[in-house]
Structures are given as C-alpha cells and as structure tokens.
N, C-alpha and C positions, 0 to 999 in steps of 0.2 A: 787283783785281777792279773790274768797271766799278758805277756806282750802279746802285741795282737802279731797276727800270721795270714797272712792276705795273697796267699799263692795260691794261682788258681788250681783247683780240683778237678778230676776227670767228670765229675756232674760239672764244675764250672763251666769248663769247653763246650759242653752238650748243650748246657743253658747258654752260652755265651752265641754259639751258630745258628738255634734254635731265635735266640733274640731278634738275631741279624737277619732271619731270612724274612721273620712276621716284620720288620721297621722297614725293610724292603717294602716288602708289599704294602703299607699303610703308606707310606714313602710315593711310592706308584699312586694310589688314589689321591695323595696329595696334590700331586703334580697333574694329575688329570682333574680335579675338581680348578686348580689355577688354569690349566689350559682351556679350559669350560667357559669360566670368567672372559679370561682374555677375548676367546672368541667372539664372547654377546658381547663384548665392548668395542670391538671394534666392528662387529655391524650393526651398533647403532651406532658408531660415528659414521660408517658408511650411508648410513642408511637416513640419517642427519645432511650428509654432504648431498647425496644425490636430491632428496627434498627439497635442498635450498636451491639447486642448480633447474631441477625441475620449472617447465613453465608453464604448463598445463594447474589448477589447483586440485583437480582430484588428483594427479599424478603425484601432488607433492603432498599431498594429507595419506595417500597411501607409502608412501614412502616416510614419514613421519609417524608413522600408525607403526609398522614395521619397528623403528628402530625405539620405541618406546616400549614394543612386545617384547624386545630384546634386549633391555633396560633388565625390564620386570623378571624376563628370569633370570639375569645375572643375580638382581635379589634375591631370588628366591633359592639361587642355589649358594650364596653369600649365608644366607638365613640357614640354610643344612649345615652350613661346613665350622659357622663362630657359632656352634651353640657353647652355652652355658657351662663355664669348670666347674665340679663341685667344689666345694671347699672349706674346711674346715670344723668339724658341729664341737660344740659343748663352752665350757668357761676357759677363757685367757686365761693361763699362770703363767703371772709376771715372775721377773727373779725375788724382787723385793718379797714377794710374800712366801714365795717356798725356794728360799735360797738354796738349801741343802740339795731337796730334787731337782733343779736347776742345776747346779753342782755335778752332781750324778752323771745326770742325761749327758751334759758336756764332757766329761774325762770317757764317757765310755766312746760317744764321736769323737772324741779325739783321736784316743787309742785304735780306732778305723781307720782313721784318715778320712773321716764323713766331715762336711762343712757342717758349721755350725745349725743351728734350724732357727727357723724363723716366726716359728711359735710352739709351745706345748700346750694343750689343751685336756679339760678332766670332762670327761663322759660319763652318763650313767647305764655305759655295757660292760659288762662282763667281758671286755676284749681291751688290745692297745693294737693300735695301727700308725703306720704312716702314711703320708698321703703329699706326694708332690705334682707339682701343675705349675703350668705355663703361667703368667702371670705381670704383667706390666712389662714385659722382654725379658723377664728372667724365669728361673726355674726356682718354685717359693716350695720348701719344706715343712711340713709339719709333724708333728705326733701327737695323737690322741689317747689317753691312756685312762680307760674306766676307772672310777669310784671303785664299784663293786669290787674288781680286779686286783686292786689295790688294798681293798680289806682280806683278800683271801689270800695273799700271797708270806710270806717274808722279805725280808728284806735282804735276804742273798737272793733268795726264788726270783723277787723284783727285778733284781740285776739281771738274771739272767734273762728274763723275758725285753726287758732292755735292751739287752745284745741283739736277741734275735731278730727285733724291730729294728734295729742299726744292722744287722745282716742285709735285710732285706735291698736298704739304701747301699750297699757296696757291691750287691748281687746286680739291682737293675744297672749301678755302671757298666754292666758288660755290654756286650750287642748295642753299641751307638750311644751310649753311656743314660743320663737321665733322660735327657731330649727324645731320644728313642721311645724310651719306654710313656713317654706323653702323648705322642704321636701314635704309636700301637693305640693306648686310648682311645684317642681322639678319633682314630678310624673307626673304632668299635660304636662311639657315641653318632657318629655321622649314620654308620647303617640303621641303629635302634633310629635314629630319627628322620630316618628317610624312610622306616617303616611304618610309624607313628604316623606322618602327616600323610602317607602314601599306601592304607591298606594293602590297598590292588595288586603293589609292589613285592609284599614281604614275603609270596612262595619262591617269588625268585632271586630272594635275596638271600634265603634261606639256603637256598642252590648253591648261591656265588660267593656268600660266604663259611660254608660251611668247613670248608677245611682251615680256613683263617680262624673261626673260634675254637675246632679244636688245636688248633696251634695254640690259642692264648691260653685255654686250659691246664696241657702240657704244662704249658710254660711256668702259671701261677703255681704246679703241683711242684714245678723242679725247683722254684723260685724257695718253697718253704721249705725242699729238704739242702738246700745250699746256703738260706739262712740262719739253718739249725747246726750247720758244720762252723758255718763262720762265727756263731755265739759258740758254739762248744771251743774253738780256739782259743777264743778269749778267757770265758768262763769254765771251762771243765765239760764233758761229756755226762758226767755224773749229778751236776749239780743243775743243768741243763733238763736232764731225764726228769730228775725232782722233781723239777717247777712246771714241765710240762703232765705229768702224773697230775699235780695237785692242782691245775690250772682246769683237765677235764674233769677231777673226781669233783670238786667245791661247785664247777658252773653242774654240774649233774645235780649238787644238794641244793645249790639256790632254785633251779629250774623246779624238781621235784618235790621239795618238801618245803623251803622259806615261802618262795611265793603263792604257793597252792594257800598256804598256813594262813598269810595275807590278808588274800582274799574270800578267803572259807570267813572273815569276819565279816564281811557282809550280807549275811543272815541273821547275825544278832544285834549289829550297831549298823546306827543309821551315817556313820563316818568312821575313818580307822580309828582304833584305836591307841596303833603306832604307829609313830613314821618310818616308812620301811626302809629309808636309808641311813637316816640318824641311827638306827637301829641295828643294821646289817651285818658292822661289826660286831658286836655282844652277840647278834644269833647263829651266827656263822662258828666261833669262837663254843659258844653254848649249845649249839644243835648238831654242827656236823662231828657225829662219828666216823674216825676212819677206818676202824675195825668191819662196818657193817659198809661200808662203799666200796673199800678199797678195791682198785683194780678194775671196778665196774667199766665192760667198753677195752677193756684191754686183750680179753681173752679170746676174738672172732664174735663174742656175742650179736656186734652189729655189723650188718652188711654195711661194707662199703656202697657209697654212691657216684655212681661211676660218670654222673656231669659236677661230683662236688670241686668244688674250688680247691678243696686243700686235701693233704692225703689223711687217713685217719693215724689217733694219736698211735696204735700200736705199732703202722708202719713208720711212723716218725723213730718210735722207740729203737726197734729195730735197725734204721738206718743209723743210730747214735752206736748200736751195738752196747744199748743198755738194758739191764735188767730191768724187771718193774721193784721187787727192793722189797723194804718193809714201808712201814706207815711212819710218816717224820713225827717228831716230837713237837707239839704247838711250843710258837713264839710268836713273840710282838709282831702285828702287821704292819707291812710296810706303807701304807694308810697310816696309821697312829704314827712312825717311827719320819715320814716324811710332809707329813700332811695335818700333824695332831691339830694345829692354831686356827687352821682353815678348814675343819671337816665343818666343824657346824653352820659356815656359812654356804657351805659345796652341798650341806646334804639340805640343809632346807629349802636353798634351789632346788633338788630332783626332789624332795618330796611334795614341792606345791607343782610344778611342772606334771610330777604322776597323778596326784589328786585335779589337777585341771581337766586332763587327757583320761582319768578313769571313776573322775565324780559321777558322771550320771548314770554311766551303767553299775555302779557302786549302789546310787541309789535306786535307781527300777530291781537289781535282783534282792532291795533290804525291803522294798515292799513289794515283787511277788511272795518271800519268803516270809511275811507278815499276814500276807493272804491266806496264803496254806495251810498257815498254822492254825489261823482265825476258822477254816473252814474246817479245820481236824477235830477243830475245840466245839463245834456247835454239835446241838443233840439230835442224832439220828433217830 
C-alpha cells in the first residue's frame, strides 16, 4: 500500500463547511430540545412549590395537577430526543479467529491515522459499511463487511473497498469531527420520530426540515466521492476503479441471475436444494461471465436517482478519472484467502437465518406450483 496522504482536497473543504453548517443546525435542535426540558422542570418545581405553599386544597391539587402535566411532557419530549442508536447487525469477528483480516483492517487504520475499531462484523449483503454512534460516553466504531462481498472480490479489490470504508471514517472527522456527524444523525432520527408518534405533525416537518435533508444528502453524495479519493491515495486510482467495476458488475449477477436461479427451485423441490451461501462462492466463480456483463450500468444506461444516497458507479468512475478497462482475470476470493476456516460456520448461519425468513413462502409457491401442474395434468 502506498503512504497514506490525508491533505484535505477542494471536495474536502466543500464537504468540511457543508458538514459544519448541518452540525450547526442539529447543534441548534439540540440545545432547544435541553432548553424544552429545563423549562418543564422548573415549572414543575414551581409549580410543586406554589402547591405546597398553597392553602386552599383545590388551589394546591390544581397547582400539583399542573406540575405533573409538566413532568409528563418533559418525558415525553426525553422520549423523542434518547431514541434508540442502531447498532451493529451480523456475526462478531474476533481476532482469534480471522487474525489475518483482523491484521488487514488494522494496518489499513492505521495507515489513516483511524483509531482502532471496536468490532468487525460479517453480514449477509452484498455491501461493507461503517457505522459509528454515541455509546456509553464515547463514540463506538464499527465495520460491517458482507459474506457475499467478500466472495466476489479479490483480495487487492478487498483492500481497496477497505480503504474506502476507512475513507469514509477520516472524511466525517471534518465539520466537528465524529461527534458531529452523530448528532447530524441524531437530529434526523428525532424528526423521523416526531413524525411517527405525531402523524398530524409530518407536513410541517416536512417544511422545516426540508432543506436540512437535502443538506445531509449533499453531503452522504460528497462523503463517497472524498472517500473514494482518500482510498485512491492509499490504494491506487486504478486498482480503486477495479474493485468498484467488479463490485457493481458481480452484485448486478447475484441480483439477476444467482438468486432468481435460487429460487426458481421452488417449483420443483419442496426445500432448496442448495444452500445459497455455502455455495455462493463456486456460483459466482462458475456463473458470472464478465465478457457478457461487463460494464453493464456504466454506460448512462440507468437513470440516476436524484433522492439516491450515493452517486452512481459511472460518476464515481469518473471522478477517479478512471477508465472502465478490460475484464480482470479470476482469482482466489478474498473470502476463501481471509475467511477459508470460518466460511462454513458464517455460511450455515445465513443459510438457516435465509431458510427461517424464506421457508414458507418457499413452501406455499412449491405447492401452488404443484397445483398447476396437477391441474394441467388432469383430462380436459
């Protein structure tokens, strides 16, 4: 890997004032949601003190009536503001069992100057994420890094997607550094749930936060192309381009052609007859052509969507000032190359997890399609 180079860029600066001015304003609802509180608290202590001083007893029941109304909605606005951090989905990997990738993850933080993380976890998406949050008084990191993902890539490609996800952690220290970007959140999570418990409210929330989510949109769209420069510093612009090519071409053949494959068996068996993630490597390896995808989604064919989160792969390519290239040569996945000891106990996880979540309707379309048949078969 190349030294890392952590100067900020003219997207940085743009992302960096951009950040500051949305932790402002989440910053501002903070401090009005405390101000909120404080107020109901101190009149019901007011409102406690004059009841007690009271000497009339309707006078002091109305005046304790009062300050228990103003209890209740400090709760309730207590209740809006600590809702729930997500946190973390899929299986713990300890060091002990995948030292190597453990290994990895850390020299490439390091090479950032990213603190260490606080757990790596293995998903069954097709994606890897970070994900940091508030957490016992600190700020707790993580990374999630799909199964799938991990069969489809190499083991440079790996790195590089690596990077990009440790981009992202060097990106949100700009604008109020981690903390910021919790709080951006956490403002976003306070409206969704002020919207939720308060129907009546969400046309005019919609109003008054409207230019606050396209701010965070903006921001998530500069956030990926500032952690695709900070992985190309690290890693290469070219080898970057690679991994993001093979990263949409392979989820385009699981999407369209592994899984449909799947599932098209429950027409003839009453259970699969693979497990499709024990299996994922060998089909991936053995089904995807790159001659016949290649490039697919690179050429305008699809419309961007203009609330999506991220920008599309060709405008990524673009901003690397990469070619789209030729078709790579298969090699060992970086699955098998960091994971070989542990797939069969990571893939029989998702595969009973998938059959729990997709037995029944597994089994109602193996016996309408037993019906059909039975009725195709009888004599007109």
């Amino acid at each position: 890997m190349r030294p890392s180079c952590c100067a900020p860029s003219r997207l940085g600066i743009v992302y960096a004032r951009l950040a500051a001015r949305l932790t402002l304003a989440a910053g501002a609802g903070f401090l009005l949601f405390m101000l909120t509180c404080a107020g109901g608290l101190a009149a019901a202590a007011w409102g406690f003190y004059q009841g007690w001083e009271a000497g009339a007893p309707q006078t002091r029941a109305a005046w304790w009536l009062g300050a228990l109304a103003a209890l209740f909605g400090v709760r309730h606005v207590l209740g809006l503001s600590l809702l729930p951090v997500p946190g973390p989905r899929g299986i713990p990997l300890s060091h002990e069992a995948a030292g190597a990738l453990r290994y990895r993850i850390d020299e490439v933080g390091r090479r950032l100057s990213v603190p260490p993380l606080d757990g790596v976890w293995i998903t069954d998406e097709m994606n890897a994420a970070v994900l940091q949050r508030f957490s016992r008084g600190r700020i707790e990191t993580h990374m999630m890094i799909g199964l799938p993902l991990a069969h489809c890539l190499s083991r440079r490609q790996f790195l590089a997607v690596l990077a990009h996800e440790f981009g992202h952690l060097v990106t949100q220290r700009q604008g109020f550094g981690a903390r910021g970007a919790c709080l951006r959140a956490w403002w976003l999570r306070v409206a969704e749930g002020v919207a939720t418990r308060h129907p009546a409210l969400a046309p005019w929330l919609d109003r008054r936060f409207r230019r606050y989510t396209l701010g965070m949109l903006r921001l998530s769209r500069l956030e990926e192309f500032e952690a695709d420069a900070v992985a190309a510093r690290l890693v290469g612009r070219r080898l970057l381009g690679e991994a993001l090519i093979e990263v949409s071409e392979k989820d385009r053949f699981l999407r369209e052609d592994y899984w449909p494959k799947v599932l098209a068996q429950c027409e003839s068996a009453p259970e699969p007859c693979i497990r499709p993630y024990r299996d994922m490597g060998l089909g991936v390896a053995a089904g995807f052509h790159a001659h016949s995808v290649l490039h697919a989604g690179f050429c305008g064919s699809e419309a961007e969507d203009a609330g999506a989160l991220h920008p599309t792969p060709a405008d990524r390519l673009r901003a690397l000032r990469v070619p789209t290239g030729e078709a790579v040569p298969p090699e060992r996945s970086a699955a098998v190359h960091y994971l070989s000891a542990l797939l069969p106990q990571l893939s029989w996880a998702f595969d009973r997890h998938w059959w729990n979540f997709a037995g029944r309707s597994w089994r109602r379309a193996y016996r309408q399609a037993r019906h059909a048949l039975a009725a195709d078969d009888e004599p007109k």
